[in-house]
DSSP file (Angstrom, degrees, kcal/mol; ACC not computed):
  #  RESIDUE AA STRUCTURE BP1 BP2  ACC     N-H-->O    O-->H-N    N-H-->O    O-->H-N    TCO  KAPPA ALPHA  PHI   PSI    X-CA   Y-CA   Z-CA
    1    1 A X     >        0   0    0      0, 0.0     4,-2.0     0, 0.0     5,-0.0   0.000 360.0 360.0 360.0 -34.8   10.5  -12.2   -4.3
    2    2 A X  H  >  +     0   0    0      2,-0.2     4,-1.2     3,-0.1     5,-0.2   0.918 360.0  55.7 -81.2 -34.9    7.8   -9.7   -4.0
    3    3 A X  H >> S+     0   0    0      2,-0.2     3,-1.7     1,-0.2     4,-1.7   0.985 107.1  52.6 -61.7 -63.1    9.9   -7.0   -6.0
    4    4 A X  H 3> S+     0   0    0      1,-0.2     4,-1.2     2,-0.2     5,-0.3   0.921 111.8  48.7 -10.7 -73.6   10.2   -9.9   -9.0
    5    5 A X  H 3< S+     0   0    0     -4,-2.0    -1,-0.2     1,-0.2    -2,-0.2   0.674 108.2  48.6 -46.6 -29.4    6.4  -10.1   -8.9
    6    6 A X  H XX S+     0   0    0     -3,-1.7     3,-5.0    -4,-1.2     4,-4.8   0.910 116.0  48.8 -77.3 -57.4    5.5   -6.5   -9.0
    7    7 A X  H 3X S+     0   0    0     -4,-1.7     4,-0.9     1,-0.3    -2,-0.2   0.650 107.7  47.4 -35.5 -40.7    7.8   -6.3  -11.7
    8    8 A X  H 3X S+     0   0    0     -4,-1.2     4,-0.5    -5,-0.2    -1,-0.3   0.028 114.2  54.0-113.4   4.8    6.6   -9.1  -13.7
    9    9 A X  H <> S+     0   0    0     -3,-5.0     4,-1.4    -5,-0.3    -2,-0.2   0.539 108.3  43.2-123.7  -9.9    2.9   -7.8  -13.3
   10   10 A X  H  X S+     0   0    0     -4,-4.8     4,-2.9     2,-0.1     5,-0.3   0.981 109.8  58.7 -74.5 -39.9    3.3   -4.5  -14.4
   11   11 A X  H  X S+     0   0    0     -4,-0.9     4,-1.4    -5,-0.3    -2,-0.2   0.854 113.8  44.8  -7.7 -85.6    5.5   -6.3  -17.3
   12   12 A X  H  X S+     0   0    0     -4,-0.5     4,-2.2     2,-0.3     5,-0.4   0.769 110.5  50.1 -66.5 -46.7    1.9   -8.2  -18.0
   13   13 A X  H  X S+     0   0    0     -4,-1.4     4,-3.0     1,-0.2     5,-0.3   0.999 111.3  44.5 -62.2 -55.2   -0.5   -5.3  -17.8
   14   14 A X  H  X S+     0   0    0     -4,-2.9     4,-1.4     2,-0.2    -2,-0.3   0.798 117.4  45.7 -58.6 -16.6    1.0   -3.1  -20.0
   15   15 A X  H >X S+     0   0    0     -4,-1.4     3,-2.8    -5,-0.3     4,-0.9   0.945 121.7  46.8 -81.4 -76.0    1.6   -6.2  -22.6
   16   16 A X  H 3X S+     0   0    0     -4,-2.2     4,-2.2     1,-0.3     5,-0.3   0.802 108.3  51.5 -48.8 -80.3   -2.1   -6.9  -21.6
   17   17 A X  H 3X S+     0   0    0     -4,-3.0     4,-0.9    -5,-0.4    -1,-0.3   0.761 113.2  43.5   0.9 -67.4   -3.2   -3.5  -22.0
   18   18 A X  H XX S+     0   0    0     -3,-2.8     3,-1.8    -4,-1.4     4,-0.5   0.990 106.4  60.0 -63.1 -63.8   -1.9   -3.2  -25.4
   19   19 A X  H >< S+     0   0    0     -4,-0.9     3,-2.6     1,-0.3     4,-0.5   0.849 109.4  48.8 -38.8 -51.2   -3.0   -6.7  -26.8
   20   20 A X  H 3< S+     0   0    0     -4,-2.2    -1,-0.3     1,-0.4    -2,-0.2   0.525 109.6  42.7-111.5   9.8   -6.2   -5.8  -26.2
   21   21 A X  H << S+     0   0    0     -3,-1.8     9,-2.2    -4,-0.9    -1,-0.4   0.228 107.7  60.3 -83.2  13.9   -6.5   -2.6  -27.5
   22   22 A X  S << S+     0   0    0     -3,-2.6     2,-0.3    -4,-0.5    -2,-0.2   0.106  85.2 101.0-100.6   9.4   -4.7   -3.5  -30.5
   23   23 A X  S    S-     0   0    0     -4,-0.5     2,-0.3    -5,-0.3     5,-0.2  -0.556  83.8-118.2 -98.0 152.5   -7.5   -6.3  -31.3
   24   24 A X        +     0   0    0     -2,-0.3     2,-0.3     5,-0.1    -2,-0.1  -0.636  50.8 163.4 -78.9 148.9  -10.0   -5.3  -33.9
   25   25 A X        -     0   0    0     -2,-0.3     4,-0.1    -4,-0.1    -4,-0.0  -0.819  63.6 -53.9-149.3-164.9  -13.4   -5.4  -31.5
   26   26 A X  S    S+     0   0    0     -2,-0.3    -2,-0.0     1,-0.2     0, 0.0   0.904 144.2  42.1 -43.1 -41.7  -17.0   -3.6  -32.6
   27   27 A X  S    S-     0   0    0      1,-0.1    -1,-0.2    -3,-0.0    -3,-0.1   0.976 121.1-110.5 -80.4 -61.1  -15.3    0.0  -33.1
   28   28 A X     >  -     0   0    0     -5,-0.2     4,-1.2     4,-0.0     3,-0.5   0.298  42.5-128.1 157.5  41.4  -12.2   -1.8  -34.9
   29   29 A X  T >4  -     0   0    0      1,-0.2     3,-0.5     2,-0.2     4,-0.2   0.323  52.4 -52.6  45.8-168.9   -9.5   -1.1  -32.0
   30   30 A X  T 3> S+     0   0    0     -9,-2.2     4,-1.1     1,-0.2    -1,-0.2   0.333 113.1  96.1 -85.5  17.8   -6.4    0.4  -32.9
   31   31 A X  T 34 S+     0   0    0     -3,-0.5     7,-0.3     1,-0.2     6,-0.2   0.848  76.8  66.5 -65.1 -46.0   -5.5   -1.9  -35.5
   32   32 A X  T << S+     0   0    0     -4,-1.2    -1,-0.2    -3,-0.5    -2,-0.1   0.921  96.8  51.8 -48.4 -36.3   -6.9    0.4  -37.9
   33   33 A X  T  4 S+     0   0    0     -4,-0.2     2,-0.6     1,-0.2    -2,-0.2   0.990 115.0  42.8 -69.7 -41.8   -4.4    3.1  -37.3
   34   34 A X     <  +     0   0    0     -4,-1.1     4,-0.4     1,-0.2    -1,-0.2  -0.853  66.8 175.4-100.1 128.4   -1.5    0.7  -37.8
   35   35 A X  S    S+     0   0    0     -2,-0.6     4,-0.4     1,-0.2     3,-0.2   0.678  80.4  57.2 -82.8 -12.7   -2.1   -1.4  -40.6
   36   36 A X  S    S+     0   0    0      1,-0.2    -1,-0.2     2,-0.2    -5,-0.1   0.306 101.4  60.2-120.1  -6.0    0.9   -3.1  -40.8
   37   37 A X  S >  S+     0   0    0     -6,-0.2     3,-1.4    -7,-0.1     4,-0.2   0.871 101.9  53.9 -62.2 -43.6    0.1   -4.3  -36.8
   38   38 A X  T 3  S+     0   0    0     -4,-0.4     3,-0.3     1,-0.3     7,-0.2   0.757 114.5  44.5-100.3 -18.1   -3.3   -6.2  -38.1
   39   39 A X  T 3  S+     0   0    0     -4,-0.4    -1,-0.3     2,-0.1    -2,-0.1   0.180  79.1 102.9-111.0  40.0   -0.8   -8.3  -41.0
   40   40 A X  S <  S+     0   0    0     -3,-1.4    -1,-0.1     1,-0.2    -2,-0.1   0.719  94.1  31.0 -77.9 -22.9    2.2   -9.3  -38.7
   41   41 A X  S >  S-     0   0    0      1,-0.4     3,-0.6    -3,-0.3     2,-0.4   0.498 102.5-126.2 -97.8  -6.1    0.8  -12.6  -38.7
   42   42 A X  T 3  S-     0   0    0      1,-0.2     3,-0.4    -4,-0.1    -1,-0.4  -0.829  71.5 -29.7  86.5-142.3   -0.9  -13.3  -41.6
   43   43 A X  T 3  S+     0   0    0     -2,-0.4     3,-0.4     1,-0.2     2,-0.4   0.373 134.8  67.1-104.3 -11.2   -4.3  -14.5  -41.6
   44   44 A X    <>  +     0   0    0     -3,-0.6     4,-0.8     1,-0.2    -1,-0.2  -0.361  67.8 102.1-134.0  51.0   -3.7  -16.0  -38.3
   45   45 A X  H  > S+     0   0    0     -3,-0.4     4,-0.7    -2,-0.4    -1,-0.2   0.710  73.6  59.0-108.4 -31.2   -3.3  -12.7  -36.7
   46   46 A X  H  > S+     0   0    0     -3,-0.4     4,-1.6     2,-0.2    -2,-0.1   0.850 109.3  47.3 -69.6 -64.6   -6.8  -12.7  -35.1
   47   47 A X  H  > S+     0   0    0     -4,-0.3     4,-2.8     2,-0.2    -2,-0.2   0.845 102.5  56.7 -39.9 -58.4   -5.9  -15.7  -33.5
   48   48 A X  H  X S+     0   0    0     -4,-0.8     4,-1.3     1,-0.2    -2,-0.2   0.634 105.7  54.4 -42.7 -34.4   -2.7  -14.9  -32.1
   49   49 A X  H  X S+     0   0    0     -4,-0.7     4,-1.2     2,-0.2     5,-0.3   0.751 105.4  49.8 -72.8 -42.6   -4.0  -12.1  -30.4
   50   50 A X  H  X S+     0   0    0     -4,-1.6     4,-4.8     2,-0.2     3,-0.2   0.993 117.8  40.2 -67.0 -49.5   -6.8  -14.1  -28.6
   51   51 A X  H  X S+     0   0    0     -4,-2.8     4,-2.1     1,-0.3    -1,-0.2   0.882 117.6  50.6 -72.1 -39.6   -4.3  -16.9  -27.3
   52   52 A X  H  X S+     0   0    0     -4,-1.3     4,-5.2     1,-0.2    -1,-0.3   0.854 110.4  49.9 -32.2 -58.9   -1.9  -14.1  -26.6
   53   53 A X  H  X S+     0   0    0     -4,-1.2     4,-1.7     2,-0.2    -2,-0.2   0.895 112.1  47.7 -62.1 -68.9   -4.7  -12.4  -24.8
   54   54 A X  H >X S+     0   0    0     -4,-4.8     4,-4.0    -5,-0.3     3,-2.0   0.934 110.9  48.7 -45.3 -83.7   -5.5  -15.6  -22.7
   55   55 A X  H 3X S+     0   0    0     -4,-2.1     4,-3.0     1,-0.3     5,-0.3   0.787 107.7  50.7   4.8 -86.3   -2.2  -16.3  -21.7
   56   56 A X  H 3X S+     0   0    0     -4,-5.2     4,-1.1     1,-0.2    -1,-0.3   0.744 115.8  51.7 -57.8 -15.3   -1.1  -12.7  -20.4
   57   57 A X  H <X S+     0   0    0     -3,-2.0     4,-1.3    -4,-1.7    -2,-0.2   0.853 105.3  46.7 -95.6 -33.6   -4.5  -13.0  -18.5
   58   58 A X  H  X S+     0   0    0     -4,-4.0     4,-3.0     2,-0.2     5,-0.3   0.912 116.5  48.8 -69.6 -42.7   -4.1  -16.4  -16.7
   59   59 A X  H  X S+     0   0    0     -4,-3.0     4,-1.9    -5,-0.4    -2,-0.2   0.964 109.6  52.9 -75.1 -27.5   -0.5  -15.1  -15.7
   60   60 A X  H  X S+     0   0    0     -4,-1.1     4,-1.8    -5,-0.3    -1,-0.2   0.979 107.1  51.1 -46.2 -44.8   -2.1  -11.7  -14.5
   61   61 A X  H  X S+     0   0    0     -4,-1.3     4,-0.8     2,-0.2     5,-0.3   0.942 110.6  49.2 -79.3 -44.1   -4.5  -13.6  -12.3
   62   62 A X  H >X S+     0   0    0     -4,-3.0     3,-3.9     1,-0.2     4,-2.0   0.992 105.1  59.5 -39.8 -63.6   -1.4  -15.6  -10.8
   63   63 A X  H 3X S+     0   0    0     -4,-1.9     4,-1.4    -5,-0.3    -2,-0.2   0.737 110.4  39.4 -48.7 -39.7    0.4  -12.4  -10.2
   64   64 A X  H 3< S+     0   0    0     -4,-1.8    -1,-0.3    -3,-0.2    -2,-0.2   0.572 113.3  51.1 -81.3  -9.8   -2.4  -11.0   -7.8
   65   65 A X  H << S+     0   0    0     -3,-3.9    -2,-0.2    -4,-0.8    -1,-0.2   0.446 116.1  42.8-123.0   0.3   -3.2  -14.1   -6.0
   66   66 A X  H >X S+     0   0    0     -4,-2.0     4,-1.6    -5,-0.3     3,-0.8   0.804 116.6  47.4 -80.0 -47.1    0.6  -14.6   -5.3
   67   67 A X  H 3X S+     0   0    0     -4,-1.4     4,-0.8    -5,-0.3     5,-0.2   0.741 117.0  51.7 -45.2 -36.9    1.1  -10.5   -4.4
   68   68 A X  H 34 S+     0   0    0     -5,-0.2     4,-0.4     1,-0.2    -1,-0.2   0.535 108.9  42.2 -96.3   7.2   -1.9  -11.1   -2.3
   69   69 A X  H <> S+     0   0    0     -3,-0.8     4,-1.7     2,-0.1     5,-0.2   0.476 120.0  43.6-116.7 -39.8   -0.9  -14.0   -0.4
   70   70 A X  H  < S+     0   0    0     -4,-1.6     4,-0.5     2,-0.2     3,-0.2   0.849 108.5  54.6 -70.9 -75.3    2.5  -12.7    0.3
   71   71 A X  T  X S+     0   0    0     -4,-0.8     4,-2.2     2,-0.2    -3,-0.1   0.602 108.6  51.8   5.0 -86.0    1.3   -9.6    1.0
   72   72 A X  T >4 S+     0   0    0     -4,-0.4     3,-0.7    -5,-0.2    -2,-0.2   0.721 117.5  39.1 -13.6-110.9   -1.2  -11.6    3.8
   73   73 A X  T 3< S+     0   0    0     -4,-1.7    -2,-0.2     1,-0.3    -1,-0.2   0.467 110.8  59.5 -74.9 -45.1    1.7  -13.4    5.4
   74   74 A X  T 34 S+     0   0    0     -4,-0.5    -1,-0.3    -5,-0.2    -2,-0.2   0.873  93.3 105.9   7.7 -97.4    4.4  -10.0    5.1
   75   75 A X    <<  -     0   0    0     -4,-2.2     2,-0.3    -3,-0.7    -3,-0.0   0.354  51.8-172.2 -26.6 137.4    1.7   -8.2    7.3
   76   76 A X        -     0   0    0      0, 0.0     2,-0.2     0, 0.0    -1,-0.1  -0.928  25.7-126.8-121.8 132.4    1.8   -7.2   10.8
   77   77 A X        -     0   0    0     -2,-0.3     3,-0.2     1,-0.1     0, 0.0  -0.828  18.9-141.8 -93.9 156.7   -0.8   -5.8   13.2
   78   78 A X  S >  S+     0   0    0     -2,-0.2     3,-0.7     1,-0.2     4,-0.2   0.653 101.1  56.6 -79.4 -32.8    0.6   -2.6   14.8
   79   79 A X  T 3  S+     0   0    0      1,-0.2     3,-0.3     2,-0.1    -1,-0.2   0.366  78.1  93.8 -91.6  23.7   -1.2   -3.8   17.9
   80   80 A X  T 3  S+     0   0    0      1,-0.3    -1,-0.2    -3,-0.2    -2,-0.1   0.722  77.7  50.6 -91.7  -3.3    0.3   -6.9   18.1
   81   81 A X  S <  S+     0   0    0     -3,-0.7     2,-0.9     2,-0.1    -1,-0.3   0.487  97.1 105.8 -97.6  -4.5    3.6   -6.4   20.7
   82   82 A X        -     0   0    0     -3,-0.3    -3,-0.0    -4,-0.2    -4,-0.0  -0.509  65.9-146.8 -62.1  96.7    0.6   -4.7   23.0
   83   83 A X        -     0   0    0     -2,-0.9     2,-0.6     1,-0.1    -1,-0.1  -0.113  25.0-123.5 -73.4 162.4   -0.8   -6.5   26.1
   84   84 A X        -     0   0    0      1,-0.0     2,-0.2     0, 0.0    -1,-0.1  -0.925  24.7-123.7-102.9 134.2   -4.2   -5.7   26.5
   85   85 A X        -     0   0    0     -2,-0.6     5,-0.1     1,-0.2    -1,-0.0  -0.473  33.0 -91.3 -63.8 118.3   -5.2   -4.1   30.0
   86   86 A X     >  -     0   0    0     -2,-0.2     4,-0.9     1,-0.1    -1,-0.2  -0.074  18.5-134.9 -63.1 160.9   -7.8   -5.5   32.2
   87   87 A X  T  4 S+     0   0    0      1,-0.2    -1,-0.1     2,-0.2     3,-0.1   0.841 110.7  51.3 -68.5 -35.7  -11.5   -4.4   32.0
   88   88 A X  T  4 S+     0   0    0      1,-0.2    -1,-0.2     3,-0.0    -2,-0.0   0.943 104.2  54.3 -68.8 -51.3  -11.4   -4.1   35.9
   89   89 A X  T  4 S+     0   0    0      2,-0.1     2,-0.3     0, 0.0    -1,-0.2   0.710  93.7  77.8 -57.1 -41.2   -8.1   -1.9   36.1
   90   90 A X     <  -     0   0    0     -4,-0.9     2,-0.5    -3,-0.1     3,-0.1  -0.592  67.8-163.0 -83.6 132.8   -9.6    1.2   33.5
   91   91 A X        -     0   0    0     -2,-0.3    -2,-0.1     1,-0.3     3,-0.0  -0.840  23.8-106.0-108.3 157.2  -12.1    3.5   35.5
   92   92 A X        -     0   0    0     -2,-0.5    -1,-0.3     1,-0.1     0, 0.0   0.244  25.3-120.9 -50.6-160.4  -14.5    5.8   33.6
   93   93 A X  S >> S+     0   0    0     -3,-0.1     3,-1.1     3,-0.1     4,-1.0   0.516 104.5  63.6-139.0 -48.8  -13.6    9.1   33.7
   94   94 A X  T 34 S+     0   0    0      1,-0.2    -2,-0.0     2,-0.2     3,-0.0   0.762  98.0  56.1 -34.5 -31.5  -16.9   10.4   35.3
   95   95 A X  T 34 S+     0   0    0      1,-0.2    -1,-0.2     4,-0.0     4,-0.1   0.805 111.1  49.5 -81.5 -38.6  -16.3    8.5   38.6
   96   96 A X  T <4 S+     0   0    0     -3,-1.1    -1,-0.2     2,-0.1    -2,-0.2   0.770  86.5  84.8 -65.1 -32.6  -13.0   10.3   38.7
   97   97 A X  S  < S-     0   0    0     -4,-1.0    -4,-0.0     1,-0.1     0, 0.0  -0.515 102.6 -79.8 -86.4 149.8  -13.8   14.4   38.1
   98   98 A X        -     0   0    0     -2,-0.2    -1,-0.1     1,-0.1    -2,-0.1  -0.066  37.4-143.8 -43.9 139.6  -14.7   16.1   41.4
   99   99 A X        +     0   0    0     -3,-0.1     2,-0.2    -4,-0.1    -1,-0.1   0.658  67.1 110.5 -73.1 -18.3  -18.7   15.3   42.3
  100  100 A X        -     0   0    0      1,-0.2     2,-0.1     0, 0.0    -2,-0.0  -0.373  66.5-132.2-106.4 122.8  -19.2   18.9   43.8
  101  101 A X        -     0   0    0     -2,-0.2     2,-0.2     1,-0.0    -1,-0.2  -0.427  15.8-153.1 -84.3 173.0  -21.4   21.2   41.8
  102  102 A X        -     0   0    0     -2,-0.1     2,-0.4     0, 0.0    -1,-0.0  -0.769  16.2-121.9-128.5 158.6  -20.6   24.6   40.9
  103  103 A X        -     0   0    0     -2,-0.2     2,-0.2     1,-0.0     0, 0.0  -0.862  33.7-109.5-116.1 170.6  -22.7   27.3   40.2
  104  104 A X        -     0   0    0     -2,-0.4     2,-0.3     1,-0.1    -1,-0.0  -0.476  35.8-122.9 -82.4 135.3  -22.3   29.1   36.7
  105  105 A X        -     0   0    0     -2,-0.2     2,-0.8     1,-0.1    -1,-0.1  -0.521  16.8-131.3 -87.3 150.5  -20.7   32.7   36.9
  106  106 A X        -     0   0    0     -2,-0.3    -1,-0.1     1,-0.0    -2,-0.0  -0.826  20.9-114.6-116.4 114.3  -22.5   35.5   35.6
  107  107 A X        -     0   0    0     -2,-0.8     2,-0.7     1,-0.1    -1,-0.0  -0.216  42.9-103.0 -33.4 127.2  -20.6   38.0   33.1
  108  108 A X        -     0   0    0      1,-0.1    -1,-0.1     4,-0.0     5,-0.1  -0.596  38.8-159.3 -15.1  75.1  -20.4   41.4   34.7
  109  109 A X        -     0   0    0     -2,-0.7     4,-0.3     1,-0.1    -1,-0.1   0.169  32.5-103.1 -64.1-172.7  -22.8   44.2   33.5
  110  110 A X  S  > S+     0   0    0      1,-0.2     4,-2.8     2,-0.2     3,-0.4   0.822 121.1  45.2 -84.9 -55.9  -22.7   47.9   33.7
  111  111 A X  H  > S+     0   0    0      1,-0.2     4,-0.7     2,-0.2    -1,-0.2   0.467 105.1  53.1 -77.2   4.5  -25.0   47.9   36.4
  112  112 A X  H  > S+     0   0    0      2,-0.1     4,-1.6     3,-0.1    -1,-0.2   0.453 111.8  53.4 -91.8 -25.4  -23.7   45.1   38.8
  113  113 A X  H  > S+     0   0    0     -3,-0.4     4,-0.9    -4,-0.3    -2,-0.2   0.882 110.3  48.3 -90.7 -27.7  -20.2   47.3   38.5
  114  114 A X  H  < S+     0   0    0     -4,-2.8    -3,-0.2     2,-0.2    -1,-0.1   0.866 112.3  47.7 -44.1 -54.8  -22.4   50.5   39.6
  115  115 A X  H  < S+     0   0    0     -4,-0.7    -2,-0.2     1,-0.2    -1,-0.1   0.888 107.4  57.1 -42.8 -61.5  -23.9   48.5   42.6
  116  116 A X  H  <        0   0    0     -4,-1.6    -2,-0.2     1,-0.3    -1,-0.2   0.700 360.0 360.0 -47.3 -38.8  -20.4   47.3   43.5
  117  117 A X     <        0   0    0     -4,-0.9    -1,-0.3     0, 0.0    -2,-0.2   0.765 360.0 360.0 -93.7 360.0  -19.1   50.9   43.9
C-alpha cells in the first residue's frame, strides 16, 4: 500500500513540476521555448493548465496526508519492548567510588632523584 503511494506521488510531482513550469507566469515560463506546447489546446490552453494544475495539487496533498498517516501507524518506538527500572533500584555513581582521599603524586625532578641516592 505504501509502495503504491510513493509511487503515485512521485508520478504527481514530476507531472506537477512540469505543469507548472510550462505555464506562461510574469517571465513567460517555459512555454516560450516550445511553442508548439503553449497551442496544444487551442485557445483553451491557459485554462487547461490551471485545472490541470489544481487537480495534480489536491491529489499531492492526499498523497502526503495518507504517507503521513500510515507512516504514524507503521512506526515503532525502539524503546517500547523495554521495562523501565525503578528510581529506587539505580544508585548514583558518587555514592559508589571509594570515599578515601588520595594525595596527588608529584612528577620526579632531577633533584628529588639526587636526594634519593
Amino acid at each position: 500500500m505504501i509502495t503504491l503511494l510513493v509511487v503515485m506521488h512521485v508520478i504527481v510531482c514530476a507531472l506537477l513540476i512540469t505543469l507548472v513550469l510550462i505555464q506562461r507566469g510574469r517571465g513567460g515560463g517555459l512555454v516560450e521555448s516550445f511553442s508548439g506546447v503553449e497551442s496544444m489546446f487551442g485557445t483553451k490552453t491557459n485554462a487547461f493548465l490551471t485545472r490541470a494544475t489544481t487537480i495534480l495539487s489536491v491529489v499531492f496533498f492526499f498523497t502526503c496526508l495518507s504517507l503521513a498517516i500510515l507512516s504514524v501507524k507503521q512506526s515503532k518506538s525502539l524503546l517500547s519492548n523495554v521495562k523501565p527500572t525503578p528510581v529506587a533500584a539505580t544508585q548514583p555513581v558518587a555514592a559508589t567510588a571509594s570515599t578515601g582521599a588520595t594525595a596527588p603524586v608529584q612528577p620526579a625532578t632531577a633533584t628529588t632523584k639526587a636526594n634519593q641516592k
